[in-house]
C-alpha positions as CSV (number, residue, x, y, z in Angstrom):
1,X,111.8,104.2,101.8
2,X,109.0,104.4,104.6
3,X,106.0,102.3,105.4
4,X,103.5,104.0,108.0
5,X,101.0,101.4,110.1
6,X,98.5,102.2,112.7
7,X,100.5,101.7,115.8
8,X,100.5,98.2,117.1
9,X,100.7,95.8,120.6
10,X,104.3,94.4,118.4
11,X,107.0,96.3,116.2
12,X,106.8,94.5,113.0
13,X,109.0,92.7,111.5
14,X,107.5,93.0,107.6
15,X,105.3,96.0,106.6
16,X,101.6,95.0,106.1
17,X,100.2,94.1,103.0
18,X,97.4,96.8,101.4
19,X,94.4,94.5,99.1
20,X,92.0,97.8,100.1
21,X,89.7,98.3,96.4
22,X,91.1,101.9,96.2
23,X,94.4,101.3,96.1
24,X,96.2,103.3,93.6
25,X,98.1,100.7,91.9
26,X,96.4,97.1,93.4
27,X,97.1,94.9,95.8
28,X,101.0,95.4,97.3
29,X,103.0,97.2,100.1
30,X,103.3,100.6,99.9
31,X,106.0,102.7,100.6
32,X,106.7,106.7,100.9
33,X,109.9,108.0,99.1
34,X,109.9,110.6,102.0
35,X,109.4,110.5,105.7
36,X,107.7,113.7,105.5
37,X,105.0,111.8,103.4
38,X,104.9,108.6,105.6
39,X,104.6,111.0,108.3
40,X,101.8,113.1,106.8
41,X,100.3,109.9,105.7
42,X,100.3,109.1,109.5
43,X,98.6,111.6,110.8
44,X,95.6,111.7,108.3
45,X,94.9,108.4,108.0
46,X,96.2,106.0,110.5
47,X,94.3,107.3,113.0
48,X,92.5,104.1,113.9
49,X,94.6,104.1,117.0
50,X,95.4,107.1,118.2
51,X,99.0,106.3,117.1
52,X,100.8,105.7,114.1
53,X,104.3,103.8,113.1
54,X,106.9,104.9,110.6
55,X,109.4,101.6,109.3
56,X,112.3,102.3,107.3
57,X,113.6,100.0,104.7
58,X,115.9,99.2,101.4
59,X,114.5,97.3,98.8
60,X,116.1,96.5,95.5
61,X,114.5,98.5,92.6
62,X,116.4,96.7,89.6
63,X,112.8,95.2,88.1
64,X,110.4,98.0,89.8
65,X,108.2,100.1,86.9
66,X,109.9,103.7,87.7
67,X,107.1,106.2,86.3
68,X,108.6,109.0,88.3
69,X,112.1,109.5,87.2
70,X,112.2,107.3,84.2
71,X,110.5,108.7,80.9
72,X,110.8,105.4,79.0
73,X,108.9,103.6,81.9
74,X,106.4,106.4,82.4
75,X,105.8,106.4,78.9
76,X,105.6,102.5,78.8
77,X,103.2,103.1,82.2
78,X,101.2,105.6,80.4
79,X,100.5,103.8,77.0
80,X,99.5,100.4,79.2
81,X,97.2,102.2,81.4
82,X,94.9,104.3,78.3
83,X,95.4,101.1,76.4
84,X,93.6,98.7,78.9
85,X,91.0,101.7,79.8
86,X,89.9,102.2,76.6
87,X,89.8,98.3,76.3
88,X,87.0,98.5,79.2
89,X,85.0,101.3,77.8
90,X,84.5,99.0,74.5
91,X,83.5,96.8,76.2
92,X,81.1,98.2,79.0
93,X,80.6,101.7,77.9
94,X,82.1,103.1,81.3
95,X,85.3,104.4,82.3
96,X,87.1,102.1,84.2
97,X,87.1,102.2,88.2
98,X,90.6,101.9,90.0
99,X,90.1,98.5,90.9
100,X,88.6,97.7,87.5
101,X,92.3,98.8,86.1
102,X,94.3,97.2,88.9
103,X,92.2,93.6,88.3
104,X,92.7,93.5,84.7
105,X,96.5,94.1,85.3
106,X,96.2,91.6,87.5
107,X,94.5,88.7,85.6
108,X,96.0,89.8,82.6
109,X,99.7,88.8,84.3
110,X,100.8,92.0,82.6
111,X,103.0,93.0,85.6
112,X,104.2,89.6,86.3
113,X,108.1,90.5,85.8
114,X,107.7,93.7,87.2
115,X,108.2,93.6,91.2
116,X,107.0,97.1,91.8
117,X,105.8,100.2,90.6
118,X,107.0,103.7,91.8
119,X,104.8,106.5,91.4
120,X,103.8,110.2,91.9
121,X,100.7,112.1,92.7
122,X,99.9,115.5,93.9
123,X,98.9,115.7,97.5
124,X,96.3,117.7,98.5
125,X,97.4,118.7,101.9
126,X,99.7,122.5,101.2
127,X,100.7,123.1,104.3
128,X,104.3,122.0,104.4
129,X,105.1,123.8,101.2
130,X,107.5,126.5,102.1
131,X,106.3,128.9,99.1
132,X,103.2,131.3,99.0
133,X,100.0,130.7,96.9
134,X,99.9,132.4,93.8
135,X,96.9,134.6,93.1
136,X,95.1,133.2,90.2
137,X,91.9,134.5,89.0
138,X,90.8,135.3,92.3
139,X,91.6,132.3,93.9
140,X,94.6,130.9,95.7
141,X,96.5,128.2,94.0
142,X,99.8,126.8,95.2
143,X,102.5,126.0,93.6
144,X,102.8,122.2,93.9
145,X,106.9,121.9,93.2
146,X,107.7,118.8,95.5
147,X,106.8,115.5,94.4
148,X,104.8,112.8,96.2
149,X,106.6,109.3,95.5
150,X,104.9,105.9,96.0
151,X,106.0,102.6,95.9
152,X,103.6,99.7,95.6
153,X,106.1,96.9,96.4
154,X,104.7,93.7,94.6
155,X,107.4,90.8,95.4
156,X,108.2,91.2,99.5
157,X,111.5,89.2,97.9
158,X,113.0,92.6,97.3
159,X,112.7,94.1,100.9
160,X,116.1,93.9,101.7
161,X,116.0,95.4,105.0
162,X,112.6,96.4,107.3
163,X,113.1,98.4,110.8
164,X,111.5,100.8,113.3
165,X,112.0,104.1,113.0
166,X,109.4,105.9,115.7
167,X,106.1,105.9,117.1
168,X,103.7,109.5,116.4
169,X,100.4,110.4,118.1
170,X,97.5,112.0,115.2
């Protein structure tokens, strides 16, 4: 998998921890399933520095949540996450914010065995899909057949391997 940092004065030698609010799945170290994402990732948003790195590593994904290729987990995944949101709008009348979600998780200890969670969402960014837009009712809609993988790596225990694999410019 592949961790993407702003560049830095030092290679690292672990990836960096992510504890930003709008973190899809909470506090953790987040990985790309692809190097094209880590390298997309890259270019639109570590662009603090002009420069942006791409690690390669091998973590052990016995005990990670797999919602992407396994139903039974992304069923499990599914049922926790509407459960605990419709939990919050009992009790406060709103929908649940991201963090909201992630910090009942959290203090809940409901992911406590679980030492990461792999995930998909659709990107946003078209451009490196190699098949035309449909036309749909007048507008252009592409057709979104590659998935975007995520890991949010909770335990740094199972990083069995971290290196350097090359320096970009945004």
């Amino acid at each position: 998998m592949y961790h993407t940092q702003e560049q830095r004065a030092k290679i690292l030698n672990k990836p960096c921890k992510c504890t930003r609010d709008d973190a899809w799945l909470g506090d953790g170290y987040y990985f790309w399933y692809d190097e094209l994402d880590a390298d997309i990732w890259g270019k639109s948003s570590k662009k603090n520095t002009g420069s942006y790195e791409i690690y390669k590593a091998k973590i052990d994904c016995e005990d990670i949540l797999d919602t992407v290729f396994n139903e039974e987990h992304y069923l499990f995944w599914l049922r926790q996450v509407e459960k605990v949101a419709k939990k919050i709008v009992k009790s406060t009348g709103e929908k649940p914010t991201l963090k909201e979600l992630n910090d009942y998780f959290k203090e809940k200890g409901t992911w406590s065995e679980v030492t990461g969670i792999l995930f998909q969402d659709l990107s946003t960014n078209f451009n490196f899909l190699m098949v035309k837009p449909i036309e749909y009712r007048l507008s252009k809609k592409p057709f979104v057949y590659r998935k975007r993988v995520q890991l949010a790596m909770y335990s740094i225990n199972i990083l069995l391997s971290f290196t350097f694999l090359m320096t970009e410019t945004c």
